[in-house]
C-alpha positions as CSV (number, residue, x, y, z in Angstrom):
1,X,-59.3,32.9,16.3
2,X,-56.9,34.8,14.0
3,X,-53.5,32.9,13.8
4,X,-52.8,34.9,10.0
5,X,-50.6,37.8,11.4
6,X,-46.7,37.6,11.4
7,X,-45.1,37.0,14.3
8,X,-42.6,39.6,15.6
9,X,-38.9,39.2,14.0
10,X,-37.4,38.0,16.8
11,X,-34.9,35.5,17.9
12,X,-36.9,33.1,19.7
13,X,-34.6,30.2,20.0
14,X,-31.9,32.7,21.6
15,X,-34.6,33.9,24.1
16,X,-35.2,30.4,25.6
17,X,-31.9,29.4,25.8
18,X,-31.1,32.5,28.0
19,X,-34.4,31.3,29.9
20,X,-34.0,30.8,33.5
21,X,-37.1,29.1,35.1
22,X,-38.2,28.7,38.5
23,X,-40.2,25.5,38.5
24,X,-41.5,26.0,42.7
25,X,-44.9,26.0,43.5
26,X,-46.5,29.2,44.1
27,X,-48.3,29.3,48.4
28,X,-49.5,31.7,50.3
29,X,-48.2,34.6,48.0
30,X,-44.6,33.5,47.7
31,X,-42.6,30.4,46.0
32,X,-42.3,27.2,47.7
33,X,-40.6,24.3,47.7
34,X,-42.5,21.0,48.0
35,X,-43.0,19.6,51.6
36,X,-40.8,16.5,50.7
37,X,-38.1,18.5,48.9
38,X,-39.3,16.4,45.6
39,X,-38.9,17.4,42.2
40,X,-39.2,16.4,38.5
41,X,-38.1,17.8,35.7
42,X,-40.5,19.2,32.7
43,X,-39.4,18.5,29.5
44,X,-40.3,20.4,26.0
45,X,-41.6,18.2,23.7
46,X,-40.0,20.8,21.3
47,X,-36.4,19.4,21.4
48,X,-37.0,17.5,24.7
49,X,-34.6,20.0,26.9
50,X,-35.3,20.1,30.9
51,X,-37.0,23.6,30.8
52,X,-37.2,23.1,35.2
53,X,-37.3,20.9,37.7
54,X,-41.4,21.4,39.1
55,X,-42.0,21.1,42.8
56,X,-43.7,17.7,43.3
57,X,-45.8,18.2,45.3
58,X,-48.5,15.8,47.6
59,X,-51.6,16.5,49.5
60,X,-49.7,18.2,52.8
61,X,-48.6,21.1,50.2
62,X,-52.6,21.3,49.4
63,X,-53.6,22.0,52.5
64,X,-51.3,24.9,52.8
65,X,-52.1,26.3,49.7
66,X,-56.1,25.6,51.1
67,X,-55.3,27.3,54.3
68,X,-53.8,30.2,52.5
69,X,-56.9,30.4,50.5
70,X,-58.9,30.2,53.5
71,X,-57.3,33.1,55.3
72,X,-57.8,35.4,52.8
73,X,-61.2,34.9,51.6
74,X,-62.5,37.1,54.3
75,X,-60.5,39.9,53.2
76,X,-60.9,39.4,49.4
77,X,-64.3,38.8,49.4
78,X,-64.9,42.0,51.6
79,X,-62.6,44.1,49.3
80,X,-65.3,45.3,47.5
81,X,-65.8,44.7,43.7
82,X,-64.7,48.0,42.8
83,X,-61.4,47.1,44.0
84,X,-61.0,43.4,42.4
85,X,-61.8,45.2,39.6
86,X,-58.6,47.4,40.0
87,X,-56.3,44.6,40.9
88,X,-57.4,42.2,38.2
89,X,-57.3,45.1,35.4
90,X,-53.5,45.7,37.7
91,X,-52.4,42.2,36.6
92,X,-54.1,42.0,33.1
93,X,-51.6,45.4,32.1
94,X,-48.7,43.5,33.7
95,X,-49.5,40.4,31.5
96,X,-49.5,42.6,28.1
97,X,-46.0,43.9,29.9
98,X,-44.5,40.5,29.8
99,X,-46.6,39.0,26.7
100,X,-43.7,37.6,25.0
101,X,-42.4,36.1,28.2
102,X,-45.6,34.4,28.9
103,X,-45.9,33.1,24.8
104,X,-42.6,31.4,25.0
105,X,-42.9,29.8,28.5
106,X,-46.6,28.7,27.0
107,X,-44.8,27.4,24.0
108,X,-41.9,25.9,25.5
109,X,-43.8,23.4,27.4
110,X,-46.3,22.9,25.2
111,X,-44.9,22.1,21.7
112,X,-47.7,24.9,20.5
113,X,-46.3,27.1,17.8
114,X,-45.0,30.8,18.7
115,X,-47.2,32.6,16.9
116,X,-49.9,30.8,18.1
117,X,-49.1,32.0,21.8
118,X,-48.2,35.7,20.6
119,X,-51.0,36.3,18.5
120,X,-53.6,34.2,20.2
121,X,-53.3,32.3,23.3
122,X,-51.6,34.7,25.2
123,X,-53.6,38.4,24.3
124,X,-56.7,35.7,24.4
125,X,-56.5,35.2,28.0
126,X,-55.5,38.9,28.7
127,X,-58.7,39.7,27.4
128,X,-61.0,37.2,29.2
129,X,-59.1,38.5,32.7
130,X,-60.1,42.1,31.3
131,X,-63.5,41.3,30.5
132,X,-64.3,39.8,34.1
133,X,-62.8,42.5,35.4
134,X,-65.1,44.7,34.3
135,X,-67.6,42.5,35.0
136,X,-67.0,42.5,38.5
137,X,-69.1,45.4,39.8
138,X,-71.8,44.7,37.6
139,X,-73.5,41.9,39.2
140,X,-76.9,43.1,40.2
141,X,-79.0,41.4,43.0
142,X,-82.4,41.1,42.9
143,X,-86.0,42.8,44.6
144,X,-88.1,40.0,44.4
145,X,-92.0,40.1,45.2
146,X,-92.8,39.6,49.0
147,X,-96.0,40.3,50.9
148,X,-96.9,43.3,52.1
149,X,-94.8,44.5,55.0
150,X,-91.7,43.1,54.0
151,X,-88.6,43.3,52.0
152,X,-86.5,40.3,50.1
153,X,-82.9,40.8,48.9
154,X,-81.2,38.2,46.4
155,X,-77.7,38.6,46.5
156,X,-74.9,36.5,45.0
157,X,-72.5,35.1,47.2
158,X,-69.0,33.6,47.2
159,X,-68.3,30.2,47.6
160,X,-65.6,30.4,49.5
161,X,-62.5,28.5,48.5
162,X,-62.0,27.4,45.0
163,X,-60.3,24.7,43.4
164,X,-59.3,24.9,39.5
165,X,-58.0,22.0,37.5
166,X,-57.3,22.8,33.9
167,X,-55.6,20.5,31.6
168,X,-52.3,21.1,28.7
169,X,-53.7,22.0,25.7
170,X,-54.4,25.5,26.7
171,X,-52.2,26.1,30.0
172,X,-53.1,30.0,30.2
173,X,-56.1,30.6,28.8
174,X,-58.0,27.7,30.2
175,X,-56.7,29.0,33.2
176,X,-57.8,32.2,33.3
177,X,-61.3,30.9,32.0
178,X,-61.6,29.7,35.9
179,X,-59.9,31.9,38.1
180,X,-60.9,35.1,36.0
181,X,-64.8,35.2,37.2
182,X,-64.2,33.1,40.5
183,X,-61.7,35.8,41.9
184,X,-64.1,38.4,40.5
185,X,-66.8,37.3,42.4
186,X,-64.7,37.2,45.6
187,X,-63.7,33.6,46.0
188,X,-59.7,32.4,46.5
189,X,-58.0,30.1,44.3
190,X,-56.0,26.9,44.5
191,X,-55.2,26.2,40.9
192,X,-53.9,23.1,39.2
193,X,-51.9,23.2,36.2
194,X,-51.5,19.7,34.3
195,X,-48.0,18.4,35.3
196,X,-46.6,19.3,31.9
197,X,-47.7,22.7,31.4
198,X,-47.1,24.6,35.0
199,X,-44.5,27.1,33.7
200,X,-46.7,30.3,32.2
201,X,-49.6,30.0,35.3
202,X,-46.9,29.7,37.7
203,X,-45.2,33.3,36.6
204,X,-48.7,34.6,36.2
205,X,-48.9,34.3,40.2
206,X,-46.1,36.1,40.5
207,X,-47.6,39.1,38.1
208,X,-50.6,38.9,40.9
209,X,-48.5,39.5,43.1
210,X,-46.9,42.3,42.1
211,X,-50.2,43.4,40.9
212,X,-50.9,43.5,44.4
213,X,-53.0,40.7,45.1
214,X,-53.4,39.8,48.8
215,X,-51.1,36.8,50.1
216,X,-53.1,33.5,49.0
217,X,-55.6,34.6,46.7
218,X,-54.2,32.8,44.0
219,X,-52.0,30.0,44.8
220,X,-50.6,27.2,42.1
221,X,-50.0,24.0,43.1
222,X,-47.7,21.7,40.9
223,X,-48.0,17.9,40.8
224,X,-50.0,15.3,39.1
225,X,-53.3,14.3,38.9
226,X,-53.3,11.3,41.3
227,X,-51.4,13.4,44.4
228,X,-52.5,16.8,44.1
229,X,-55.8,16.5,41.8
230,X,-57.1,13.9,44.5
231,X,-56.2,15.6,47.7
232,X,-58.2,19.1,46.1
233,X,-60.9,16.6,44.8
234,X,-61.2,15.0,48.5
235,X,-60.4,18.2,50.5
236,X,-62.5,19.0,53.1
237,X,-62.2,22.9,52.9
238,X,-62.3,23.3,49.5
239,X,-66.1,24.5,48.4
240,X,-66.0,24.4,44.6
241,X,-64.0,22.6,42.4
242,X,-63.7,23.6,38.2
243,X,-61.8,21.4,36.0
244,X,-61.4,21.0,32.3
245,X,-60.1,17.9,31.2
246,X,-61.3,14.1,30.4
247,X,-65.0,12.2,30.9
248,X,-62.7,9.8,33.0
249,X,-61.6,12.2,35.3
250,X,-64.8,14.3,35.5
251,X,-66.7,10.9,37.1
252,X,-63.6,10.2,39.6
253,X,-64.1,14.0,40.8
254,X,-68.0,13.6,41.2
255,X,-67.7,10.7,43.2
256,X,-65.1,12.4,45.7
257,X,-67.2,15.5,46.1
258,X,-70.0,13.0,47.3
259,X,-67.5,11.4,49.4
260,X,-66.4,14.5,50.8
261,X,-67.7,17.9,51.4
262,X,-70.5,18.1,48.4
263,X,-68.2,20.5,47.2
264,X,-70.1,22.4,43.6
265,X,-68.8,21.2,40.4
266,X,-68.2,22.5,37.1
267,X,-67.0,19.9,34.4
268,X,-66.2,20.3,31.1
269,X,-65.0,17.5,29.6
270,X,-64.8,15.4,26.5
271,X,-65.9,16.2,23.1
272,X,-66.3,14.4,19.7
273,X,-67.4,17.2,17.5
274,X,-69.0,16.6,13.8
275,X,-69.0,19.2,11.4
276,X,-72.2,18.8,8.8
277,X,-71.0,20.0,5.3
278,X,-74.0,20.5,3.1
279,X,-74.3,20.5,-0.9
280,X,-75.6,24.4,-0.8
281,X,-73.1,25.6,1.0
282,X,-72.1,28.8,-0.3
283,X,-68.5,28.7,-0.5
284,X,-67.0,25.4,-0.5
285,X,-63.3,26.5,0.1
286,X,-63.9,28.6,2.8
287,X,-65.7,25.8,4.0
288,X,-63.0,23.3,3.3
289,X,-60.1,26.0,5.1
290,X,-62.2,26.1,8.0
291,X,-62.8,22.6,8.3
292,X,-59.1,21.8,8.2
293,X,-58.6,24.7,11.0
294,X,-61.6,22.9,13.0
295,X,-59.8,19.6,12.9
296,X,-56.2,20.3,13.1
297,X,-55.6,23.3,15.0
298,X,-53.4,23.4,17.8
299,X,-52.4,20.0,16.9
300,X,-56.1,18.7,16.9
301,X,-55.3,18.5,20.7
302,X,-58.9,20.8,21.3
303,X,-62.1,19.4,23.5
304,X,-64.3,20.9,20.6
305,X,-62.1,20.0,17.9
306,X,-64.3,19.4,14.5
307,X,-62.7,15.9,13.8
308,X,-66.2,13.9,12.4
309,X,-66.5,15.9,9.1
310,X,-69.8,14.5,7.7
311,X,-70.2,15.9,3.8
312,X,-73.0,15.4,1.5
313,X,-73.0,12.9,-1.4
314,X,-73.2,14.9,-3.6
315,X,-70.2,16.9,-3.2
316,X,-68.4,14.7,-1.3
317,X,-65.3,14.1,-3.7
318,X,-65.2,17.8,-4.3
319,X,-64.6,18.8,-0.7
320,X,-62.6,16.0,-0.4
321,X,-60.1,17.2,-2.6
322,X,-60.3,21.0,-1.1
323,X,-59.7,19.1,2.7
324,X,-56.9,17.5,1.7
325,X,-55.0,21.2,-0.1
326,X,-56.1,23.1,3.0
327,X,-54.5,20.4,5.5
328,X,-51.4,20.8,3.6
329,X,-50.8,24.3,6.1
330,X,-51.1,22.3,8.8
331,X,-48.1,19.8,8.5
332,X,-45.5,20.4,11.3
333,X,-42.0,23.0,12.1
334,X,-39.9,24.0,14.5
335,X,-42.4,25.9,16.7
336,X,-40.2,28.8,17.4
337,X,-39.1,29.2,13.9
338,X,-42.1,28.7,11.8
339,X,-44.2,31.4,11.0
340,X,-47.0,28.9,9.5
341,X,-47.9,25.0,10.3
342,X,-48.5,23.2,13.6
343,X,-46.2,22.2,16.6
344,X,-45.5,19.4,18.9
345,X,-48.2,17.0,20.5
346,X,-47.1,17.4,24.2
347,X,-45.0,14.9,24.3
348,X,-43.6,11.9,21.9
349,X,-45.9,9.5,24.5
350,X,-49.0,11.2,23.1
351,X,-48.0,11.0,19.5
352,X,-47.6,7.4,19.8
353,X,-50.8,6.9,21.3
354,X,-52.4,9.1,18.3
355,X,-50.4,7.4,15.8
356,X,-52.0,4.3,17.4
357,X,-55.2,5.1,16.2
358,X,-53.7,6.3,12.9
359,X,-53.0,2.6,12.1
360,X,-56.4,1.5,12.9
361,X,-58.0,3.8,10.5
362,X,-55.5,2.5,8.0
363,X,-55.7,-0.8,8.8
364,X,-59.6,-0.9,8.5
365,X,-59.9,2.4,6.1
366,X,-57.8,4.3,3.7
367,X,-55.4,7.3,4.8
368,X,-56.7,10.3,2.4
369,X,-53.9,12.8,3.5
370,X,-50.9,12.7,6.1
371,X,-50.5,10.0,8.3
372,X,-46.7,10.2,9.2
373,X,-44.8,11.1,12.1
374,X,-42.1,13.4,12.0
375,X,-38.9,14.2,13.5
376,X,-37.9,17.7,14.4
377,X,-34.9,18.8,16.5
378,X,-34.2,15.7,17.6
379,X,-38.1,14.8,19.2
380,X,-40.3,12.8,17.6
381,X,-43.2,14.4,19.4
382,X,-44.5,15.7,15.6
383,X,-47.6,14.2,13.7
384,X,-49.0,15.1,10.2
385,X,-52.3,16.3,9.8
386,X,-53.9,13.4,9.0
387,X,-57.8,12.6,6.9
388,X,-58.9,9.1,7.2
389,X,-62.2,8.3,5.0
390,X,-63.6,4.4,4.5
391,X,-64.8,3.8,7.4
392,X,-68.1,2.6,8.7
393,X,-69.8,5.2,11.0
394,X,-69.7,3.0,14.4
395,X,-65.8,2.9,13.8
396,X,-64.2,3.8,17.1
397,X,-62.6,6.5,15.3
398,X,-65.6,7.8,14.6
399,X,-66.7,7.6,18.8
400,X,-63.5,8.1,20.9
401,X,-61.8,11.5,21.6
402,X,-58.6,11.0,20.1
403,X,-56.9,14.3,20.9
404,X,-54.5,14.6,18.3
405,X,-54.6,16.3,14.5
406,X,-56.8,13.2,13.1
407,X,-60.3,13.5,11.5
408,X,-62.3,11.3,9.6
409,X,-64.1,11.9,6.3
410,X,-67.7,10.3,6.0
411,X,-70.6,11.1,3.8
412,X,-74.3,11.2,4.1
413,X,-77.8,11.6,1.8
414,X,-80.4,13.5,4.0
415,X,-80.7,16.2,6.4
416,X,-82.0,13.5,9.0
417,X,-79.5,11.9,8.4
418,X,-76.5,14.3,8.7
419,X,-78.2,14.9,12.1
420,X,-78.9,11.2,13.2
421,X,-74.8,10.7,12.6
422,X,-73.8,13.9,14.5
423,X,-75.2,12.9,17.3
424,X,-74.5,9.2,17.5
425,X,-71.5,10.3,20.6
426,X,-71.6,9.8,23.8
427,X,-70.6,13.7,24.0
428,X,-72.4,16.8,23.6
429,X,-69.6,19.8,23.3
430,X,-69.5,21.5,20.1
431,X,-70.5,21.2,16.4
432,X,-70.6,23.1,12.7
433,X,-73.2,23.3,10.2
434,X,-72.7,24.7,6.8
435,X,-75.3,26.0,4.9
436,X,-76.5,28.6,2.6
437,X,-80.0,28.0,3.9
438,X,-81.0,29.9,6.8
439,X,-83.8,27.6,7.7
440,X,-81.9,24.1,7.6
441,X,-79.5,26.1,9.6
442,X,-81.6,27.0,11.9
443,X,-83.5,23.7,11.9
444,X,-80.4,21.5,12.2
445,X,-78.8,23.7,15.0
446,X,-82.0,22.8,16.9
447,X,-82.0,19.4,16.4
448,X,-77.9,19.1,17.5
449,X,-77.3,17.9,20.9
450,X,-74.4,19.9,21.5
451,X,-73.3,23.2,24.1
452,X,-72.5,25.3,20.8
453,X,-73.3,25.0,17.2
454,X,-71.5,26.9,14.7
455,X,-73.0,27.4,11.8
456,X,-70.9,28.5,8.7
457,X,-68.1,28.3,10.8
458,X,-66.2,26.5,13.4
459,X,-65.6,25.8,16.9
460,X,-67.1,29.7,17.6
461,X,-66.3,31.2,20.8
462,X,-65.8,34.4,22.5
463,X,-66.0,36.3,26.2
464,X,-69.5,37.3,25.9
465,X,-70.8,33.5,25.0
466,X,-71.1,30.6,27.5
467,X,-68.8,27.6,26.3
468,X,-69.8,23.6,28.3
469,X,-71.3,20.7,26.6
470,X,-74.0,18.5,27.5
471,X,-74.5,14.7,27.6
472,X,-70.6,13.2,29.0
473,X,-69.0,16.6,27.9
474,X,-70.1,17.6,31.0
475,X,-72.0,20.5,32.8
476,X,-71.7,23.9,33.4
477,X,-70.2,26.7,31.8
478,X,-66.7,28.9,31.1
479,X,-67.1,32.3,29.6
480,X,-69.8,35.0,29.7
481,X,-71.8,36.0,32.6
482,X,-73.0,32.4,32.7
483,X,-69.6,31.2,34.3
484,X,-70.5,33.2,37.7
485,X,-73.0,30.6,38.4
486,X,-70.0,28.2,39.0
487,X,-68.4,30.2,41.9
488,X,-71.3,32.2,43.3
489,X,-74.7,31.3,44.9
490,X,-77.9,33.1,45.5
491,X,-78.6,34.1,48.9
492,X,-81.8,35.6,50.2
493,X,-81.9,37.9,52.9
494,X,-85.4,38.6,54.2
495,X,-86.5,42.3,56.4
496,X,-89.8,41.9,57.9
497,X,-91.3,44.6,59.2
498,X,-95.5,44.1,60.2
C-alpha cells in the first residue's frame, strides 16, 4: 500500500458539510425504508456529527432483500460471463467517476484519514472489482479421464444466493473483496455493512444500478449484527454466507449454518500477527518504518496488523529507538485536513476499550512511545500510536486482538525461538520476517503457522494472492482466483454413450 502521494488540494471539510446522505437500505434495485419505519442515526467519530439516519432494519427486511436475490439469480447466472464481465467493468468506471465521493463518505464514517481513502482504499477496491471482472470468463472447466465410451464435464457452478458480512475497518474494499468474485461467478448478493460504516456500500448499489445491474443482484441491508447478521446467518434461502470480522462471531455463524440450511462458509477472522526482526537484517530503518506502518496503520484497527514485534537481542535497543522515530508519523489530525498521521478509531467507545488495554501494559510494563488519548474537533475518538515493551510473553497483550494502534516490543536469542513465540496465538493470519538471509527466510516462513508470511516486508497483499488465515483466524480465502472456491462448486456432468 502506497499512502506517500499528496492528496488533492481540495476543500474537504466544505464538501461534507454540503453532504446530503441517504441512509435507506438498498432492496430489490431501489432504496427502502425499513419494514418498521425504524431508524438510527450514524455518527462520525470525526467530530461526532449525524452524517444519516440508517434504516434499521430486522429479519422481515432480509427476507425481501433474499427474495430479491432469489429472483434474479436465474437471470444473472444465465447472463453469461461475457456480460457480467461488461456490467461489473460498467460499475468499476462509474466508481473512478465518483472516487472522491466514495473517499469522503468512506472517511466520514470511519474516522480513516482522506488520503487514505483517495489514494488507497477507494482506487484499491476499484481495482479488485476490475480484476474479477476480467476474471469472469476465464474460468475453465475440466475434461477429466473416463472410460472408454464416455464423456465427463467439470464445470463450476453458482451457489445460488449469497450472503456477505464485512466488518468497519475497511467498509469498501472488504466489500468488494466478497461481492466482486461472487457476482462474477453468477451468484446474487445480500450484503451487510457493519452498522457504523453503511454509507460508501450503500451508494455503490446505486452505481450498480446505474451500471445496469438487474433488480436484486446486489442488495444492502443496514442494521446490526444481532437482527440482520442473525436472520442472514439463520436464513433458510441463503446458500453461502462470507463474513470478515471476529473469532466470536465466526463460531455463532458456524453453528447457525448447522442449525439451518448447511449454508457454505467462508471466515476470516481474527489475527494476532508477530513480526520477527532479525540481527542481519539488511536495513534496519526500512525495517523499523515498516514495522511502525505494520502496527499502526489505519489506526492499528487491521485483522493482520503486525502488533507482536519480536527483535533480536542483539539489536534490540537499536531498533527500539528507530520504532519509536518512525511511530512519531503516526500520531493523530483532523482526517480531512491532514495530509500525514492517522485518524479516528471508529468511535470514542472503541478508544476507551483500547486505552483499556493501554493501562494494563503500563500498569504491568513500561509505555516506550505514545500512550495518550487525544481530543480533535471536539471527539475524543483519537489514540497515539502507542509501543509497550516489559512484558512477559504470555501477557494478554501479547495473545488478544486488540484492534487499535498498540504493539508490543519483545526480544528473543534464537531462530527457534523467534518462531516458538510467533506462534504461541490462538490465530493463524499473517506475519513478517526480516532477514538478509534467504535461507532463514525461507526456513522460518516454513515453519510460521500463518495464511501469509511476509518476509522483508509487511502485511503483503494484492489481487493476484489468496489472503485467509488458519488456526481461529479462520478458513477460506478473499482475493486471487482462490476466492471462487467460496461461491462456486464443482459440478460433474456425465455423457455416456456405449
Amino acid at each position: 500500500m502506497n499512502t506517500t502521494s499528496a492528496a488533492p488540494t481540495f476543500d474537504w471539510r466544505g464538501r461534507a458539510d454540503a453532504l446530503a446522505v441517504d441512509g435507506r437500505a438498498f432492496l430489490g434495485g431501489r432504496r427502502a425504508a425499513a419494514g418498521t419505519g425504524l431508524t438510527r442515526p450514524t455518527i462520525s467519530p470525526i467530530d461526532g456529527r449525524v452524517l444519516a439516519e440508517l434504516a434499521a432494519c430486522g429479519a422481515h427486511d432480509v427476507d425481501i432483500a433474499v427474495a430479491a436475490a432469489r429472483r434474479a439469480f436465474p437471470e444473472w447466472s444465465r447472463l453469461g460471463a461475457e456480460k457480467r464481465k461488461e456490467l461489473l467493468l460498467a460499475l468499476a468506471a462509474l466508481m473512478e467517476q465518483h472516487a472522491d465521493e466514495l473517499a469522503l463518505l468512506e472517511t466520514l464514517d470511519s474516522g480513516k484519514p482522506i488520503l487514505q481513502t483517495t489514494t488507497v482504499d477507494v482506487p484499491g477496491a476499484i481495482s479488485t472489482l476490475r480484476w474479477y471482472a476480467e476474471a469472469a470468463d476465464k474460468q475453465n472447466g475440466e475434461l477429466p479421464a473416463v472410460p472408454p465410451g464416455a464423456t465427463a464435464l467439470v464445470t463450476r457452478e453458482p451457489l445460488g444466493v449469497v450472503a456477505a458480512i464485512v466488518p468497519w475497518n475497511f467498509p469498501l474494499e472488504i466489500a468488494v473483496w466478497k461481492l466482486a468474485p461472487a457476482l462474477a461467478s453468477g451468484n446474487t448478493v445480500v450484503l451487510k455493512p457493519a452498522e457504523q460504516t453503511s454509507l460508501s456500500v450503500l451508494r455503490l448499489a446505486e452505481l450498480a444500478a446505474e451500471a445496469g445491474f438487474p433488480d436484486g443482484v446486489l442488495n444492502i441491508i443496514t442494521g446490526t449484527g444481532r437482527e440482520v447478521g442473525a436472520a442472514l446467518a439463520h436464513h433458510m434461502d441463503v446458500d453461502a454466507l462470507a463474513f470478515t470480522g471476529s473469532t466470536a462471531v465466526s463460531r455463532t455463524l458456524l453453528e447457525a449454518s448447522g442449525r439451518s440450511n448447511l449454508k457454505r462458509l467462508s471466515l476470516e477472522a481474527g489475527g494476532k500477527s508477530s513480526n520477527i526482526i532479525f540481527a542481519d537484517t539488511a536495513d534496519l530503518p526500512e525495517a523499523a518504518a515498516k514495522a511502525a506502518f505494520g502496527a499502526f496503520y489505519n489506526q492499528g484497527q487491521v485483522c493482520s496488523a503486525n502488533s507482536r514485534i519480536l527483535v533480536q537481542r542483539d539489536i534490540h535497543d537499536e531498533f527500539a529507538a528507530l520504532l519509536v522515530d518512525a511511530a512519531a508519523g503516526y500520531r493523530p489530525a483532523d482526517p480531512l485536513a491532514g495530509l500525514e498521521g492517522n485518524g479516528a478509531l471508529i468511535s470514542s467507545a472503541h478508544a476507551n476499550d483500547v486505552e483499556g488495554w493501554i493501562r494494563r501494559g503500563r500498569a504491568d510494563g513500561e509505555v516506550l512511545f505514545g500512550g495518550e488519548r487525544r481530543e480533535i474537533r471536539g471527539s475524543d475518538a483519537y489514540l497515539e500510536p502507542t509501543l509497550l515493551g516489559g512484558l512477559g510473553s504470555d501477557h494478554d497483550v501479547h495473545r488478544d486482538e486488540i484492534f487499535g494502534p498498540v504493539a508490543v516490543l519483545h526480544p528473543f536469542d534464537s531462530e527457534e525461538e523467534a518462531v516458538r513465540l510467533a506462534n504461541a496465538t490462538d490465530y493463524g493470519l499473517a506475519a513478517s520476517v526480516w532477514t538478509s538471509n534467504l535461507s532463514r527466510g525461507h526456513r522460518v516462513a516454513g515453519e510460521l503457522l500463518a495464511g501469509t508470511v511476509s518476509v522483508n516486508t509487511v502485511d503483503a497483499l494484492g489481487n493476484t494472492t489468496p489472503f485467509g488465515g488458519f488456526k481461529q483466524s479462520g478458513f477460506g480465502r478473499d482475493l486471487s482466483l482462490h476466492a471462487f472456491d467460496n461461491y462456486t462448486a464443482p459440478k460433474t456432468t456425465w455423457i455416456q454413450f456405449g
